[in-house]
Backbone as a chain_set.jsonl record, in Angstrom:
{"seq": "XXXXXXXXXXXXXXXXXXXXXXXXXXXXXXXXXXXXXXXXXXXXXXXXXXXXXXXXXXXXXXXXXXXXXXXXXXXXXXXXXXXXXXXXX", "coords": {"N": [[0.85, -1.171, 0.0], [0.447, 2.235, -0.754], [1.804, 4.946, 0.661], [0.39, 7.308, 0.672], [-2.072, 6.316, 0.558], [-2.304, 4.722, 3.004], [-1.963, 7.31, 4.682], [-4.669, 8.201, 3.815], [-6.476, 6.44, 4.286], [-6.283, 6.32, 7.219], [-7.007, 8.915, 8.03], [-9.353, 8.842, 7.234], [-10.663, 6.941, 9.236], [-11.576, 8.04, 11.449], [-12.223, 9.049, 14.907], [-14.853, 10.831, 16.107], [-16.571, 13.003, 17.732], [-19.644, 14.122, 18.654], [-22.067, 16.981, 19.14], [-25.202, 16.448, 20.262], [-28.133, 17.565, 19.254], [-27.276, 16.854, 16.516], [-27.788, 14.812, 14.512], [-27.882, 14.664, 11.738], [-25.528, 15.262, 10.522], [-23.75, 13.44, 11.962], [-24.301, 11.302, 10.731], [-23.704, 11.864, 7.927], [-21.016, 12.032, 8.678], [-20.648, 9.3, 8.962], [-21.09, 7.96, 6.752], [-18.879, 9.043, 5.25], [-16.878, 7.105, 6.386], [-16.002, 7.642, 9.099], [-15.803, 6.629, 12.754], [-18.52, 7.984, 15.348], [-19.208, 9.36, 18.039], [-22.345, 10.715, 19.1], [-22.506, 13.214, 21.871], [-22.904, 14.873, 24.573], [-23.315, 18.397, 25.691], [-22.396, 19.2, 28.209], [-20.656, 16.624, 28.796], [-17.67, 15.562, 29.242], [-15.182, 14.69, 27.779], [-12.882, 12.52, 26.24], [-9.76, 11.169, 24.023], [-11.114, 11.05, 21.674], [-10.553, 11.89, 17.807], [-11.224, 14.372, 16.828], [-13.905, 17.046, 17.266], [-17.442, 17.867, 17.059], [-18.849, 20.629, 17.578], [-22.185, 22.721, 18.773], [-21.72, 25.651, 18.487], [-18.795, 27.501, 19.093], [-18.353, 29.227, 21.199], [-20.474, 28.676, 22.829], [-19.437, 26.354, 24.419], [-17.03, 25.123, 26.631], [-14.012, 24.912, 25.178], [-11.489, 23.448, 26.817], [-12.385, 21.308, 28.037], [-12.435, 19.512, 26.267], [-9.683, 17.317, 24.871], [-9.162, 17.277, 21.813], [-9.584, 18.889, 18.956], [-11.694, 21.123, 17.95], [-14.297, 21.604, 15.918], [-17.138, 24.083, 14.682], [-20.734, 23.993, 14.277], [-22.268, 26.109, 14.083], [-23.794, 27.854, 11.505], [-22.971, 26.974, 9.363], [-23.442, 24.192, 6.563], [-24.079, 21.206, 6.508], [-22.469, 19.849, 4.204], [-20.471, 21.814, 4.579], [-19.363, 21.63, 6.989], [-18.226, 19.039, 7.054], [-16.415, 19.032, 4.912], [-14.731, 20.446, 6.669], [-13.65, 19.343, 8.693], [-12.715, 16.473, 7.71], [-10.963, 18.055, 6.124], [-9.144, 19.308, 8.341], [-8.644, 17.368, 9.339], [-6.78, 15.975, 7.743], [-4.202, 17.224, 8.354]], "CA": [[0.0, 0.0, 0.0], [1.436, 3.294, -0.776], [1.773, 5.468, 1.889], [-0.369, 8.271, 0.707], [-3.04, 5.695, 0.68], [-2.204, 4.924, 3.987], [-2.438, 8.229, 5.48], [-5.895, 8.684, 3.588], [-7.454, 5.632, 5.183], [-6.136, 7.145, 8.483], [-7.641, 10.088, 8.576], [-10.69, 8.577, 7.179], [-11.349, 6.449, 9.984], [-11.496, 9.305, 12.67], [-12.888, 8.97, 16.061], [-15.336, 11.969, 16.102], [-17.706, 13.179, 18.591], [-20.6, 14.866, 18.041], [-22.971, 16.93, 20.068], [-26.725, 16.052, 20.221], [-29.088, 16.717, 18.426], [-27.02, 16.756, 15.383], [-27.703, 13.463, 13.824], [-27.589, 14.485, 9.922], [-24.257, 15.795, 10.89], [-23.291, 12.018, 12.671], [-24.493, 10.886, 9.303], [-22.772, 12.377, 7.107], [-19.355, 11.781, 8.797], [-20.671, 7.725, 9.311], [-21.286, 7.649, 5.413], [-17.568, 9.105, 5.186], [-16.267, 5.745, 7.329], [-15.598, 7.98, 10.416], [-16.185, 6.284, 13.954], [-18.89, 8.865, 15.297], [-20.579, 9.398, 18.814], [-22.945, 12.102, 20.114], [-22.113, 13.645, 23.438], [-24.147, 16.164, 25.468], [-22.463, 19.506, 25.704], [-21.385, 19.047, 29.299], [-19.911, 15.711, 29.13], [-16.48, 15.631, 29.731], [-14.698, 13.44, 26.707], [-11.477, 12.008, 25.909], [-9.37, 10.061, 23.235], [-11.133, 11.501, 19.711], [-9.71, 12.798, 16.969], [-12.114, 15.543, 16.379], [-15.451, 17.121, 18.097], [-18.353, 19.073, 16.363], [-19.89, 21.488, 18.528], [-23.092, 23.823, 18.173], [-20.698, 26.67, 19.141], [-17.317, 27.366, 20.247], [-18.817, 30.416, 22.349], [-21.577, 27.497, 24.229], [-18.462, 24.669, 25.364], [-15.195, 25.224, 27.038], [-12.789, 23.801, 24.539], [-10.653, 23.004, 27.592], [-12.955, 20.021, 28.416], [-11.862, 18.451, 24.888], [-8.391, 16.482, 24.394], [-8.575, 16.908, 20.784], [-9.741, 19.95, 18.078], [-13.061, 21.136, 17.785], [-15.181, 22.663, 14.753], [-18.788, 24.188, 14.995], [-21.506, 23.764, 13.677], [-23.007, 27.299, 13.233], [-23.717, 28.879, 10.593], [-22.298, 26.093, 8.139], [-23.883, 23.429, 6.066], [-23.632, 19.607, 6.97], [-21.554, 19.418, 3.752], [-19.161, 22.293, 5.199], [-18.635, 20.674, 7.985], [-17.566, 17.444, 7.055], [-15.612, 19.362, 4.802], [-13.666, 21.482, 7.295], [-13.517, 17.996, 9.593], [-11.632, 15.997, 6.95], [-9.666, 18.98, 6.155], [-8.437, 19.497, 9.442], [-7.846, 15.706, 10.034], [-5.811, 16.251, 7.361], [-3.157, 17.962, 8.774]], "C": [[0.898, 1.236, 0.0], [1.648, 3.824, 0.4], [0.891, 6.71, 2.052], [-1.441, 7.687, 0.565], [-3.142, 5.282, 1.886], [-2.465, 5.825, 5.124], [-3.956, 8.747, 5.356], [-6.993, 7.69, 4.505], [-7.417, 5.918, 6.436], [-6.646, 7.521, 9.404], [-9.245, 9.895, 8.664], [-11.608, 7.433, 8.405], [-11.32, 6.614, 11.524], [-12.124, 8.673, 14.056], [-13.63, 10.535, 15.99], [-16.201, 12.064, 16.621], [-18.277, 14.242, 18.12], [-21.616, 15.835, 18.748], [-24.569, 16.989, 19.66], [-26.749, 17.772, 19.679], [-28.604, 16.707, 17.337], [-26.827, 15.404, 14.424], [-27.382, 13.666, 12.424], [-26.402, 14.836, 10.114], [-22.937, 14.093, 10.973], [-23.517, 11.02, 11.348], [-23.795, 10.664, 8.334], [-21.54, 11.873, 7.357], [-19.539, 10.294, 9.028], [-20.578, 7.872, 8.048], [-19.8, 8.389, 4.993], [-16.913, 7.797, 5.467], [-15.495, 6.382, 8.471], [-16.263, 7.152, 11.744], [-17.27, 7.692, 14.603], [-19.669, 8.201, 16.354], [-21.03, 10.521, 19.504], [-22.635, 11.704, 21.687], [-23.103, 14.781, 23.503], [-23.071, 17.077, 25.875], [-22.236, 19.495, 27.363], [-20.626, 17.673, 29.814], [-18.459, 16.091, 28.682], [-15.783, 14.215, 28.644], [-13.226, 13.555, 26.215], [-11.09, 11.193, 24.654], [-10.285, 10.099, 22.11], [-10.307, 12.248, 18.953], [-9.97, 13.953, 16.449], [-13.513, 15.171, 16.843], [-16.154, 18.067, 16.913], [-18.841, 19.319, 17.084], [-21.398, 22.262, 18.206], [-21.958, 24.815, 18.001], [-19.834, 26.636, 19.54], [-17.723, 28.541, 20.803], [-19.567, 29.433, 23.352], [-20.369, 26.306, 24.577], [-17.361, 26.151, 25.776], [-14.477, 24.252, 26.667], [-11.861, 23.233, 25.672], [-11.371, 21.66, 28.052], [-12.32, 19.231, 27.592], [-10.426, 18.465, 25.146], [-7.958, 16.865, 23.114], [-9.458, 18.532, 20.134], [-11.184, 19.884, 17.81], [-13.497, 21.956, 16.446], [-16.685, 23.475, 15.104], [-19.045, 24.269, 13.711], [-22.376, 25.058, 13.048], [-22.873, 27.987, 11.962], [-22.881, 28.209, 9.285], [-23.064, 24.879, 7.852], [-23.416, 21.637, 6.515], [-22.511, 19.4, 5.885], [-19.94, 20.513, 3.968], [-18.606, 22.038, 6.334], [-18.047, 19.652, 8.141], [-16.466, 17.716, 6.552], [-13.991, 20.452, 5.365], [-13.234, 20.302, 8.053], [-12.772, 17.525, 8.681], [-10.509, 16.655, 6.609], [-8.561, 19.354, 7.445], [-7.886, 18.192, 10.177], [-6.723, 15.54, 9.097], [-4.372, 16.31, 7.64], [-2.382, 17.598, 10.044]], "O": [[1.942, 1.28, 0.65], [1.681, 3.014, 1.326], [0.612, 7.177, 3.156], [-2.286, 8.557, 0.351], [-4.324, 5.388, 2.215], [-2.97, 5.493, 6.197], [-4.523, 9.422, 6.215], [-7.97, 8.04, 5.168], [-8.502, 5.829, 7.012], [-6.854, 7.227, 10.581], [-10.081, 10.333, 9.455], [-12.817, 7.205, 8.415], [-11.143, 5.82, 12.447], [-12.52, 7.515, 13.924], [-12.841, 11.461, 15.8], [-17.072, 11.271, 16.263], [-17.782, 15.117, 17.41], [-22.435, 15.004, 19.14], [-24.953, 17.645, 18.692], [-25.94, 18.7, 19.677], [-29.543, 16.492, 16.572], [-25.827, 15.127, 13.761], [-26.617, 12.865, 11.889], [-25.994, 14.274, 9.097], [-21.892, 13.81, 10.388], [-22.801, 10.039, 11.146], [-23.336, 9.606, 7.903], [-20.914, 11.302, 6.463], [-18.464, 9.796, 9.36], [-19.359, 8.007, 7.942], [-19.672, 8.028, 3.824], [-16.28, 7.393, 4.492], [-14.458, 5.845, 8.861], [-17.488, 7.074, 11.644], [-16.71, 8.737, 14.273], [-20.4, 7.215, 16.251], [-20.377, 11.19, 20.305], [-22.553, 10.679, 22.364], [-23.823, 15.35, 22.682], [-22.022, 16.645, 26.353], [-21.381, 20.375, 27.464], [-20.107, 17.569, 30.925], [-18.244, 16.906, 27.785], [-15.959, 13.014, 28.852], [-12.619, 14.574, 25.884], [-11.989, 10.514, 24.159], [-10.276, 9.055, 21.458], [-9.498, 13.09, 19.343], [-9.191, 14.569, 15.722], [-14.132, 14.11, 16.916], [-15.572, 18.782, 16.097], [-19.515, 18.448, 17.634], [-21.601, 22.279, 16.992], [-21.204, 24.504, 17.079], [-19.639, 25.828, 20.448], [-16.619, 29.085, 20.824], [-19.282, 29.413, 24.55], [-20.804, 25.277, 25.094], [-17.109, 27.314, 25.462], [-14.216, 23.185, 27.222], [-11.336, 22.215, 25.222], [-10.561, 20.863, 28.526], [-11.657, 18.285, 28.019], [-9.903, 19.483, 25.599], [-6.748, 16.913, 22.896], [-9.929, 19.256, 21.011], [-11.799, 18.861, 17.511], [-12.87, 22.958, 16.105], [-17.18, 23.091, 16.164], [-18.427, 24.446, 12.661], [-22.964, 25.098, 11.967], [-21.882, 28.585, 11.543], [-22.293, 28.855, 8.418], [-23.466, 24.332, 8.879], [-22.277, 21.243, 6.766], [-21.513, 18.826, 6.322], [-18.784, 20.207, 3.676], [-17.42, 22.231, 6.6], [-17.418, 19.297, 9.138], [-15.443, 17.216, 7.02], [-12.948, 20.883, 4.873], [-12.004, 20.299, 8.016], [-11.765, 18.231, 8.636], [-9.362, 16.214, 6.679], [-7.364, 19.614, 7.327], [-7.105, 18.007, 11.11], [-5.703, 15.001, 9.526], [-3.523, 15.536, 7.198], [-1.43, 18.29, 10.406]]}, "num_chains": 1, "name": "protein.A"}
């Protein structure tokens, strides 16, 4: 396997938390082949590779381990696309 095929399957099979109620969201990144589970905006979570929030004004990123995105004000398909992009890297 190459190795840039390697890093693509990778990224593509993320650990990514989610917060309620965003199921078409949890969707979307399952029909990617990301690992994907909703959390409730005051649970306290560890060991993903990426969170989607409503807001980064409503959490305290300091709860999270790993890099967060939101959800406002962006489309389910810009979000998946800023999420892969940033697993990216």
């Amino acid at each position: 396997m190459s190795s840039s095929k390697k890093i693509e399957e990778e990224w593509k099979m993320a650990k990514i938390a989610v917060e309620n109620p965003f199921d078409d969201v949890k969707l979307a990144l399952e029909e990617k082949g990301h690992e994907v589970k909703m959390f409730e905006s005051d649970e306290n979570l560890k060991g993903y590779d990426m969170g989607v929030v409503r807001a980064l004004s409503d959490v305290n990123v300091d709860q999270f381990d790993f890099p967060v995105v939101s959800i406002e004000g962006n489309s389910v398909d810009d979000i998946v696309n800023d999420v892969e992009k940033r697993l990216q890297r």
